[in-house]
N, C-alpha and C positions, 0 to 999 in steps of 0.2 A: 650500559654505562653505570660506573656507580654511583652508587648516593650519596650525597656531602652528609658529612658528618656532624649531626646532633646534641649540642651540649646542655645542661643547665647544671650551674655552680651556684649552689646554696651557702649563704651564710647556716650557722647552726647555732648555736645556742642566743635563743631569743628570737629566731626564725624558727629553725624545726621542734626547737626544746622550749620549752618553759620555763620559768624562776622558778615557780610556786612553790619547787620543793625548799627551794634555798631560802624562801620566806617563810617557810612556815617550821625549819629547823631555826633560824634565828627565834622565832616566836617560842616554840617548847625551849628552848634556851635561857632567852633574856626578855621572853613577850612582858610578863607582869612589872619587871623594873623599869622596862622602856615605857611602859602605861604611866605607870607613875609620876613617869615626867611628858605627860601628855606626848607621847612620841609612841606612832603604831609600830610594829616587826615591818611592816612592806613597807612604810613609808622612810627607817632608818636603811633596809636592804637596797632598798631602790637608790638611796642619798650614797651610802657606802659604795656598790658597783658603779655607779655614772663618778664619785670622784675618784675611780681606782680606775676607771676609763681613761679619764682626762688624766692623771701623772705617766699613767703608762705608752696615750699617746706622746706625750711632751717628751717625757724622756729618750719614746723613738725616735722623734721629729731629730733632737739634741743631740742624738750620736751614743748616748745610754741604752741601751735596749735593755730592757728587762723581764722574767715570765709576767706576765697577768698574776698569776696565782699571789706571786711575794709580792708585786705593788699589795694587791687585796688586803692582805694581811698588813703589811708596813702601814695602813692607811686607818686600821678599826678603830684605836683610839683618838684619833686626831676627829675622825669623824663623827664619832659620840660627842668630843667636844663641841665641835662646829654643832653638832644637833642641838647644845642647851648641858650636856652634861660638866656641869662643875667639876667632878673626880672620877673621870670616865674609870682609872684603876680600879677604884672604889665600887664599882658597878659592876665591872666584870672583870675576869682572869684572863691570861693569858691558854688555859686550854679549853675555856667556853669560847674564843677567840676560835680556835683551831675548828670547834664542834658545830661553829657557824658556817667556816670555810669548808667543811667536808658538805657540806648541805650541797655545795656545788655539783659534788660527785654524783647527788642522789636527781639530779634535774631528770625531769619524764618526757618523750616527746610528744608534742600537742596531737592531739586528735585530727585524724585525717594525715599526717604524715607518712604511713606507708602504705596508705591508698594513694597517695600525690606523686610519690616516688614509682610505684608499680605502674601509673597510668602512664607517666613518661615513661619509663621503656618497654611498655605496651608500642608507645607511640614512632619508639624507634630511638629514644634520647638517653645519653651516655648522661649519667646523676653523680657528680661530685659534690663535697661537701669541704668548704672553707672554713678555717677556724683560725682560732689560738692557742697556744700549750701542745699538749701531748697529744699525740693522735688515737693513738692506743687508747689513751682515757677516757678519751671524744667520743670517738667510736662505741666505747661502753656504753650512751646511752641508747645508741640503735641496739645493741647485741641484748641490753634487758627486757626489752621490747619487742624481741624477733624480731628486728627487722635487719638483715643483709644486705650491706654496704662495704664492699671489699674495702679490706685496708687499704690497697695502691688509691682507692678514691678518695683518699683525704685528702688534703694537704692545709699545712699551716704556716702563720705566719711566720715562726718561731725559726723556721730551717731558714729564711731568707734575713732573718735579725731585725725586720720590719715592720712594725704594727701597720693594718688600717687604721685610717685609709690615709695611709701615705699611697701613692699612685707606682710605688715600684714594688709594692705587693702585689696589686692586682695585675699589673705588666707581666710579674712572673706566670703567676696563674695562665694569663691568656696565651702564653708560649709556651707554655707546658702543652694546651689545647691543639696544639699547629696552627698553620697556616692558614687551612682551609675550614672550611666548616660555619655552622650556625652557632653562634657561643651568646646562650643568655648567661645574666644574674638576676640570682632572687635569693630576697630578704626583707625581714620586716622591720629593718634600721635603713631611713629612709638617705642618712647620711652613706651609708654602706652601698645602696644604687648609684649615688650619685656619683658616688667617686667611680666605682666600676664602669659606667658606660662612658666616664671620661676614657679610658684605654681602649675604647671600642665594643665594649658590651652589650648585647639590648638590655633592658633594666626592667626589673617586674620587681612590684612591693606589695608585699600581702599588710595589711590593718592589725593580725594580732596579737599585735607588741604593743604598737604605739599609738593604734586607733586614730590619730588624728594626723595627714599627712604633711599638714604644717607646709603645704607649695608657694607662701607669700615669704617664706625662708630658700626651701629651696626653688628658687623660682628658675635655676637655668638649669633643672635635670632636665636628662632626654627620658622619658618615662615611658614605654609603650604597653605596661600594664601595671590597673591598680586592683586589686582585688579584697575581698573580703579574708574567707578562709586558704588556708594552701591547697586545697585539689581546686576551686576556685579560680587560683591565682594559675595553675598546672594545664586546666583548658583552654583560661584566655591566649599560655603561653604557644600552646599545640596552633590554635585556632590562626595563628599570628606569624604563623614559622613558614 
């Protein structure tokens, strides 16, 4: 008889990848003028990507789709201002702008991620990877890392013109998967579970993004794993299947 098929579909960047790089090229960039006006690198990067999240969801929600990437960018000045900057022009250029944004490119993946990946299809499970933008680019940051993620395993939300977590994002994904089978999701954006196991997902959230799972917010996910680190979060999922 055969055996049902095996999935787990990763969020990636901020699940398997990290900021760090992206905060610490803002910081050799604009760290000392941001100090100056009592504003940290991580604390402007982190205000910058969460309001380049939120125009990019709205605008999918609205029927506007747009990359991730050019929200990002359309968003640097306005958000300098929001931080306290009086003449955010004044403070920075338009290609310290750019040298911030390429910082994205250089994102690493966290430690234990291709141990996490290796254990699941030890374990018999097919490892895709969900994102946004280009896949090819995406993928760069496994291929810096050695780590081997065919390209057909991407997928983003860009082909479907859909940001997360509108719910016919993840609906594509999970018909992509078939019919049959075990189909988790895991990710460390606790909003990104929740939405997932509304289409039928099991839902597993690792801690090293957001550290705090905030459940008196989402209090009607279906959650059936919380985990620390990602190979952590890779056994509870084995353990569970």
């Amino acid at each position: 008889m055969t055996k049902p098929l095996k999935h787990v579909v990763f969020d990636v960047v901020g699940t398997c990848v990290s900021f760090d790089a992206y905060y610490e090229r803002i910081d050799s960039v604009l760290g000392p003028r941001l100090r100056q006006n009592t504003i940290t690198p991580q604390h402007f990067g982190f205000t910058w990507q969460t309001a380049a999240e939120l125009e990019f969801t709205f605008l999918s929600i609205s029927g506007s789709y747009k990359a991730y990437k050019d929200v990002l960018r359309g968003l640097f000045y306005r958000t300098l201002s929001l931080c306290g900057i009086a003449n955010p022009r004044a403070l920075a250029t338009d290609e310290e702008r750019e040298q911030c944004i390429e910082g994205y490119s250089n994102l690493q993946l966290r430690p234990g991620c291709s141990e996490t990946f290796q254990y699941l299809r030890d374990c018999g499970f097919t490892v895709w990877c969900f994102t946004t933008g280009d896949v090819k680019r995406v993928r760069g940051y496994f291929e810096r890392a050695g780590v081997d993620v065919p390209l057909e395993n991407f997928i983003s939300c860009d082909v479907a013109g859909v940001a997360k977590p509108a719910l016919p994002a993840y609906q594509a994904v999970w018909r992509q998967l078939g019919a049959n089978g075990l189909k988790w999701f895991a990710a460390a954006h606790m909003w990104d579970v929740a939405a997932a196991t509304k289409v039928g997902f099991r839902g597993a959230w690792s801690s090293v993004y957001e550290k705090e799972a905030c459940l008196d917010v989402f209090s009607d996910v279906e959650l059936e794993v919380v985990a620390g680190g990602l190979l952590e979060m890779a056994h509870q999922i084995v353990e569970k299947s």
